[in-house]
N, C-alpha and C positions, 0 to 999 in steps of 0.2 A: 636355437636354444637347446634343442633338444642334442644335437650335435655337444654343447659343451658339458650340459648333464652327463651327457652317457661318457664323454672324456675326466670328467671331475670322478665319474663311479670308477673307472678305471686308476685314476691316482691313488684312490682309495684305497682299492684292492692291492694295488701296489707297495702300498706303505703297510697294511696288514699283513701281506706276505712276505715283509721285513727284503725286498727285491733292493738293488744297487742301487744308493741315493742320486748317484751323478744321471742315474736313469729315471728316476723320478723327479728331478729337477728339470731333467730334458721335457718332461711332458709334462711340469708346470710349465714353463715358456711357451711351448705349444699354447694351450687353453688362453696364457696370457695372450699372445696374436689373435689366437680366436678372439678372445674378449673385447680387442680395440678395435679388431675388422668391424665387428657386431656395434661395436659403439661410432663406427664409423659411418654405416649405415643409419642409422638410430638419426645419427648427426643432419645428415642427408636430407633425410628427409623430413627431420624438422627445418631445415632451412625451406624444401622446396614449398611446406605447407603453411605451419603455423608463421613464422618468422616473414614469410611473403604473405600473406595475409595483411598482419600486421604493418607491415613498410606499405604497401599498396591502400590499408583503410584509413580512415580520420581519425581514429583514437592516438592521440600524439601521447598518451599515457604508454598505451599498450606499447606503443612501435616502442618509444625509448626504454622499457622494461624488457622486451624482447633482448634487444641491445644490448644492454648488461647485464642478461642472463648470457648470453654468447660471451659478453670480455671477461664475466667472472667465470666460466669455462677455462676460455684460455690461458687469464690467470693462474689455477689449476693445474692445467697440464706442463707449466713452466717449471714447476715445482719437483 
């Protein structure tokens, strides 16, 4: 996080010191990678925790809410 903070400050300062847009676009794409790696992780490890929890315990509410909190994700990112 702190990583994209101080990348996001940087664009900033970029676009303040009116710097070459095709270069400040190159370092929004950066941040954007950063941002999916980071949501990729994020992903991760809600499956390893929350999401196996739920598959694993008796609350057949929770598992199938789990579940379609993940297909409306996917839904999402099709978009």
């Amino acid at each position: 996080m702190n990583y994209l903070i101080g990348h996001l400050e940087g664009v900033k300062k970029m676009v303040s010191e009116g710097q070459y847009c095709i270069d400040i676009i190159k370092q929004n794409e950066a941040v954007v990678a950063a941002i999916k790696k980071l949501d990729l992780l994020i992903l991760k490890n809600h499956l390893n925790t929350c999401v196996t929890r739920a598959i694993r315990g008796e609350n057949i509410k929770e598992r199938k809410s789990k579940i379609q909190e993940l297909l409306g994700l996917f839904e999402n990112y099709k978009k």
